[in-house]
C-alpha positions, 0 to 999 in steps of 0.5 A: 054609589047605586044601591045595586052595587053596594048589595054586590059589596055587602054579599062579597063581605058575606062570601069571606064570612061564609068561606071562613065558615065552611071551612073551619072544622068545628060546628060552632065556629061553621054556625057563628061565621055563618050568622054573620055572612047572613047579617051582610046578606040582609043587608044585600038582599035589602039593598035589592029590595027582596023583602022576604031574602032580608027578613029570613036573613035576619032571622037567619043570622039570629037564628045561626048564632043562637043555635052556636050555643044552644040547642033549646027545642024552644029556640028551634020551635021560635025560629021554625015559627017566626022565619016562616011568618016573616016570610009568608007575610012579606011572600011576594012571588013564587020565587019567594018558597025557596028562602022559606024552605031553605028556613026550614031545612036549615032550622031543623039541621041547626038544632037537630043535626051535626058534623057531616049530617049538618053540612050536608043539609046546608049544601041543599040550603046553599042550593035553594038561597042560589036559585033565589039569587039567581031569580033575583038576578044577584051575580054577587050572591050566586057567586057566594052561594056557589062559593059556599056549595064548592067549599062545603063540598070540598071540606065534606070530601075531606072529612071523607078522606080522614074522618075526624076533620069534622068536629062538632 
């Protein structure tokens, strides 16, 4: 097995994560699912060599589950800090900003935002993560990406229609 093809198979694990996630109406569960989509995405990212996807992955993943159960101004501050560290040591090109941006957006709305405000912050994350796949030519990842954009949509037209289908 090439290790492109096994990237393709950790980032089809993370889509069934992600899409159970963006589905689920509460907060907690969306940011738990989510954490584990990002462990199988460091993997997938690290598979292709994309240092900086891998480490803000990581990061990421540390960073969705911790926030599943807390808001600590310190957690927010600690994970701002060490995502955009790893990322700025590990910079390779300018494709490299989107993961570092989306970090950043996705930090702040973890801890600060919920319910729709929150998923509507992640459809901007999920937007840059895509145009990082794609610039990193992951079929597998602009796939899953899409799939995350299109199911989070969905859920916040739902939401739309019958106001109490978001719970935080």
């Amino acid at each position: 097995m090439t290790l492109y093809l096994l990237s393709q198979i950790c980032a089809l694990v993370a889509l069934t994560f992600g899409v159970c996630a963006y589905l689920h109406p509460h907060d907690k569960i969306l940011k738990m699912y989510i954490g584990f989509a990002a462990i199988c995405m460091a993997a997938h990212f690290a598979c292709l060599e994309a240092w900086v996807g891998t480490a803000l992955s990581l990061v990421g993943a540390a960073r969705y589950l911790s926030a599943s159960y807390s808001k600590s101004a310190w957690l927010y501050y600690g994970f701002l800090v060490l995502g955009l560290g790893l990322g700025m040591w590990r910079y390779q090109s300018m494709a490299d900003i989107m993961p570092l941006l989306a970090h950043v957006i996705a930090c702040y709305a973890l801890f600060h935002l919920h319910g729709r405000n929150l998923r509507y912050a992640m459809l901007v994350v999920t937007s840059m993560w895509l145009s990082y796949n794609a610039l990193n030519h992951s079929l597998v990842g602009m796939t899953l990406e899409s799939f995350y954009f299109v199911t989070n949509s969905l859920n916040l037209l739902r939401a739309r229609k019958k106001p109490s289908h978001l719970a935080t």
